[in-house]
N, C-alpha and C positions, 0 to 999 in steps of 0.2 A: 590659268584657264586650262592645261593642257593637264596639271594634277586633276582640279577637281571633272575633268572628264573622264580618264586614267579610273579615278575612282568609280564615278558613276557605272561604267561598264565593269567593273567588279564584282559592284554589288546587283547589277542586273544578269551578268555572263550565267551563273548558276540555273539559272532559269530558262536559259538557252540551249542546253547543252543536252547529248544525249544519257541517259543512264544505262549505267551496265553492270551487272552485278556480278558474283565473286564468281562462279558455274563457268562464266565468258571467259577469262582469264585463264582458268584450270584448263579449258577443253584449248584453249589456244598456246599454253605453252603445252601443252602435250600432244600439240597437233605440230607444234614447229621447233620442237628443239632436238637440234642436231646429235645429241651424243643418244637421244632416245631413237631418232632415223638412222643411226649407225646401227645400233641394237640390233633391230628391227631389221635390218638390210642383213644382218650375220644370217637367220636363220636361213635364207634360201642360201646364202653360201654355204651353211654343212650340208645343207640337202643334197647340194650338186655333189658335194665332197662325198656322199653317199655312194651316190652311180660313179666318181672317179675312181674313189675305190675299188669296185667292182670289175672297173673296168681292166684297173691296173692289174687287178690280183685273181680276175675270172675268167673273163674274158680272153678271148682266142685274136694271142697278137699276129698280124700279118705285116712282115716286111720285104722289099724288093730288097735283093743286093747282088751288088757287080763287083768282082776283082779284076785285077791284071796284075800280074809281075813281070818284069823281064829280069832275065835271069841267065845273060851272054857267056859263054863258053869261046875262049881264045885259041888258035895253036890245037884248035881240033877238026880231025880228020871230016865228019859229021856234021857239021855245021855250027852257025854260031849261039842256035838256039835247039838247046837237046834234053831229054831225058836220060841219053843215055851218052857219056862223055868218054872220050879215048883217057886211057890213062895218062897220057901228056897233056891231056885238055888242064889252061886255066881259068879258072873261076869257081865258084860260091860248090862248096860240097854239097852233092846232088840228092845225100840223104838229108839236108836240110832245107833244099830251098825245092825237092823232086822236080827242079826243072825248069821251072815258072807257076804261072797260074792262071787258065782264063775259065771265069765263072759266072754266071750271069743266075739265079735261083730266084724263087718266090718261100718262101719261110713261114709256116704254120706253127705254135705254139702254144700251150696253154696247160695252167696250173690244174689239177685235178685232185690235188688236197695240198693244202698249206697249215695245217696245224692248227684250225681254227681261228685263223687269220682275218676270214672274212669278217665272223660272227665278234669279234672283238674289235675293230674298227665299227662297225656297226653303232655297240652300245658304244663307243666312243663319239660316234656323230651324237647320238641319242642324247648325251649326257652332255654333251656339247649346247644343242635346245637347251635343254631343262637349267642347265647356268645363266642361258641367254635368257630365257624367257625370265627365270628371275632375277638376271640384272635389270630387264624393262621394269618391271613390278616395284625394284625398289627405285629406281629413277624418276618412276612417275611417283611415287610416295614423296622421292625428296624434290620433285617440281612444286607439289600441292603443299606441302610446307612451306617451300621460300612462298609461292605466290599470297599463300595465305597472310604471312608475318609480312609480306610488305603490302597486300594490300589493305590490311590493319591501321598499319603507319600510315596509310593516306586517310582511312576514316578517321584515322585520328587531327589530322590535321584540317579535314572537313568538318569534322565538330566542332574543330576550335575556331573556323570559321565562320559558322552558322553562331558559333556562340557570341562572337564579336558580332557578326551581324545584327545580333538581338540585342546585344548593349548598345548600337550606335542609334538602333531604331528608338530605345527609351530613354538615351540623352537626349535624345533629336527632342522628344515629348518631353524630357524636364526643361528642356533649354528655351520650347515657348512656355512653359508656365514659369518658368523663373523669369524671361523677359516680360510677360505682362503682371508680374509680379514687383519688378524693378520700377516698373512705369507707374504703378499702383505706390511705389513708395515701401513695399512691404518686406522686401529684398534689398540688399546692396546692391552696388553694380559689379562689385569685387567678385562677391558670389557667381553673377552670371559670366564671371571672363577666367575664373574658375573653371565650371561646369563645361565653355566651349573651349577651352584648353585641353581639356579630358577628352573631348569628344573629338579632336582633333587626334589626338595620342591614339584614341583607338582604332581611327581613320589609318592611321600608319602599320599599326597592325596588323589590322585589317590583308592590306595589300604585301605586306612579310608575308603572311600565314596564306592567303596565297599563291603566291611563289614557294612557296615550302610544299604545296600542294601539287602545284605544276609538276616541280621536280621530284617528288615522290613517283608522280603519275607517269612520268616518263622511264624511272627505273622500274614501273610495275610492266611497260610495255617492255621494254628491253629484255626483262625475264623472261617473256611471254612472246618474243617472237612478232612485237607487232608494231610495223612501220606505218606508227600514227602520232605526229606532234599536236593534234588537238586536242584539248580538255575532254574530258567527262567526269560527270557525277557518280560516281557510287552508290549502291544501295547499301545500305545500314546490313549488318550479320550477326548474326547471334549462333556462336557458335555450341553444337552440344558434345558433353563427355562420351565417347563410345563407351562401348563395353570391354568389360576385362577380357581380352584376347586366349583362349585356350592354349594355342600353340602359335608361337610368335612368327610371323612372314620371316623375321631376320634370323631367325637359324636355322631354316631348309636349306642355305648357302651351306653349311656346315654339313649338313646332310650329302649334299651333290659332291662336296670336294673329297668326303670321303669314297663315294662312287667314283671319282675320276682316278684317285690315286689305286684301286682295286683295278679300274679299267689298264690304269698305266702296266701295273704288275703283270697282267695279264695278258697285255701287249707281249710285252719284255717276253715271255713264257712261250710264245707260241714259235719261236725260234729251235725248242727243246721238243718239238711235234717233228714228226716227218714231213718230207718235205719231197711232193711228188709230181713232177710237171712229161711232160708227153710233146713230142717236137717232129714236125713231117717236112722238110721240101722236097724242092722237085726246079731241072732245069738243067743248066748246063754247066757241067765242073769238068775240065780238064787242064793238065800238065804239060799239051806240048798240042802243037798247032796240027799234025799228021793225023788224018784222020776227024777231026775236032766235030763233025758231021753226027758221028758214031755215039757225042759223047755226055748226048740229053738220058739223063736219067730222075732219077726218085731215092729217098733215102726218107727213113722213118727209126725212131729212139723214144726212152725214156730215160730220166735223169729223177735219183730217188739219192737224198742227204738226209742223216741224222747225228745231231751233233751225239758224241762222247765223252768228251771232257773238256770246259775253257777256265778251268780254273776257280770251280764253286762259283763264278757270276752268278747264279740264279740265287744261292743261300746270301750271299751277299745284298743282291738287292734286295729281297724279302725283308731282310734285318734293315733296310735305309724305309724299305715302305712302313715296317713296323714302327719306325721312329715318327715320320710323316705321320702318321697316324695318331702316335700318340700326340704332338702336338694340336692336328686341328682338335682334337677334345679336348685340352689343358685350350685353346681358344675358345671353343663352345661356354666353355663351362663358365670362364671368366668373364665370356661377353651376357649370359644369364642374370648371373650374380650382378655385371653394372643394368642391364636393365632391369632386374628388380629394385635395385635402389632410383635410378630415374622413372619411373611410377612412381614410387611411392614418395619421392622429394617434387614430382610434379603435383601430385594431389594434396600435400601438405600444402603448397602454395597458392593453390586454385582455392583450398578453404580461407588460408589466411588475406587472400585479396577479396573471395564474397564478403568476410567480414570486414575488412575496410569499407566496400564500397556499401553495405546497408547502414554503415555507418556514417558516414559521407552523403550516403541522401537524407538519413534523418536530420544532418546538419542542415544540409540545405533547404529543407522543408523550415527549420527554426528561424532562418540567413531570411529567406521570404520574407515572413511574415515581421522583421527588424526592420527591412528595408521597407517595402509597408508603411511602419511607423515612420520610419525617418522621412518619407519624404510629406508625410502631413505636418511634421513638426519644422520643414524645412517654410513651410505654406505659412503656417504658425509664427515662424522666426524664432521659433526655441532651439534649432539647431543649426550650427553653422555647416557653409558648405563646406569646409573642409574636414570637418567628423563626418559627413555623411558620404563625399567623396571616400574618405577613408575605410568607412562601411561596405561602400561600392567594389573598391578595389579587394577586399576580403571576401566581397562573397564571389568575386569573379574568380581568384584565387582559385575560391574552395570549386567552383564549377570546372576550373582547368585539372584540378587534380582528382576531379571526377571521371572529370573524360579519360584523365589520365590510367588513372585505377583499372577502369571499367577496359581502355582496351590492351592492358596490361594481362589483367583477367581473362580477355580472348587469348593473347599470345599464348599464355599458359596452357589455356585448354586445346590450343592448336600444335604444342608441344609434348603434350601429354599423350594423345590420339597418334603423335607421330611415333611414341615407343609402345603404343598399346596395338599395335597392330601385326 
């Protein structure tokens, strides 16, 4: 009792349920997967990375700062704290330590040329975006891929659903005309226990395929970001060829990395600029506590570096960028050459599967009109049930490896579209 109810709701749940088609999926894993929200979260991180910069290397830095030293003189006439020591005095020589030190200053600072420092962190952040934004571009390319190929595999196993569905509905219809055919005399009974043995077998199917369905449908959500354990239907897709791609999305990466390694160089470089910064405080510095009233003052500098020699570092690195360099092209070049052979081993396959499958329906168009006959001849009693079973199970075959074909044929073209772009 609890099977044949188990079934019943099987074969009614399809009818119940919501549909949603392939568009729902795409926009929801690219709405919720995490390694595209990391992405996505970098850009305002170089942005700020922008103004740190600036800040570090423009901006006018201000710092508080306070000393003390003490700096005790023993066995002197003067006391124990002096700038100026009897010669029998012991302790820390006065030209090194002048005595002590009480200080308290506010500190003005700021670069006023660094060697084009600024402008090279800059295109650094810049270049930093244009990596990011095209890591999202292809992430989302390899989201619409997976989503696509698996949600394939679930139409596919909803065809094969629907397709069993439609065998059990026309046993169902042989299994009364063979039973009032049995009762008529015109039929065996062997035939009819045949027939609902079949139709039991498809029964079990039926319920495999889907559970095969369920759990497709759950790996479709799990790609996608979406905490939903209930069924739905799919809409049927028929996927189209794009167009031959001028300049492929996948080698602008190659493009940028050579901008970042010029940006690096260029970094590196700016060490070899002058190097000009400008420095003001003001406050209170003194050496010895007499007086210390007297001893608020101001002091103002500039500090100007240019290197001269560290040992040809910079021809050296140029000669590591040149190398760099010449690899990501020996990349470029190779990653071209595999995708023009994946085009063109994808479009080979995308022909060779339309012609299976115009093949594959002319058969079944011929499968029809057998089946057809055979079951007037089963009415007849010129054929037995198990040629016609036999029959049955062949053209169902050939309808599985339709369905099969056909969304073999989508996969391709959803593989193909993913290196043509």
């Amino acid at each position: 009792m609890k099977r044949i109810i188990l079934i019943t709701l099987i074969l009614i749940a399809p009818n119940l349920l919501a549909q949603r088609n392939l568009d729902f999926y795409i926009n929801k894993a690219l709405e919720n997967a995490v390694s595209l929200n990391e992405l996505r979260n970098q850009i305002p991180v170089n942005n700020l990375q922008n103004k740190l910069d600036k800040a570090q290397n423009s901006a006018v830095q201000v710092s508080l700062t306070g000393n003390y030293l003490f700096v005790p003189y023993f066995n002197n006439s003067g006391g124990i704290v002096t700038a100026n020591p009897d010669p029998n005095a012991i302790g820390y020589d006065v030209g090194l330590t002048n005595g002590g030190l009480y200080s308290a200053q506010v500190n003005f600072a700021k670069n006023i040329f660094n060697g084009n420092l600024l402008d090279a962190l800059q295109i650094k952040n810049e270049l930093s975006n244009k990596s990011v934004s095209n890591n999202i571009q292809i992430e989302e390319h390899n989201l619409r891929r997976a989503v696509t190929a698996q949600y394939l595999n679930c139409i596919q196993n909803l065809l094969l659903y629907n397709l069993t569905k439609e065998n059990i509905e026309n046993l169902k219809e042989q299994l009364r005309i063979t039973g009032e055919l049995v009762e008529k005399g015109f039929v065996k009974a062997q035939d009819f226990l045949l027939l609902k043995i079949e139709s039991k077998n498809q029964l079990t199917q039926l319920d495999e395929i889907w559970r095969n369905y369920r759990s497709g449908l759950t790996q479709l959500n799990s790609i996608c970001g979406i905490k939903d354990s209930s069924a739905a239907i799919l809409e049927n897709v028929n996927l189209n060829i794009s167009k031959q791609a001028v300049q492929s999305n996948f080698v602008t990466r190659f493009s940028i990395d050579s901008l970042v390694l010029a940006n690096q160089q260029q970094l590196f470089e700016t060490k070899y600029q002058p190097q000009v910064n400008v420095f003001f405080n003001t406050g209170l510095n003194a050496v010895e506590l007499n007086n210390i009233q007297r001893k608020f003052g101001l002091s103002a500098g500039i500090n100007f570096s240019l290197p001269v020699f560290d040992g040809n570092q910079r021809d050296i690195t140029r000669q590591q960028t040149d190398i760099f360099g010449k690899t990501i092209r020996q990349n470029k070049d190779y990653f071209e050459k595999n995708l023009f052979l994946q085009r063109q081993n994808g479009l080979e396959k995308i022909k060779s599967l339309k012609y299976s499958l115009d093949n594959l329906q002319s058969q079944l168009e011929d499968y029809k009109q057998v089946i057809s006959l055979a079951k007037k001849q089963i009415e007849q009693g010129s054929l037995s049930m198990i040629e016609y079973l036999t029959l049955l199970k062949n053209y169902i075959d050939l309808q599985k490896n339709n369905i099969s074909t056909e969304i073999n044929y989508q996969l391709e073209i959803n593989n193909y579209n993913y290196w043509n772009w």
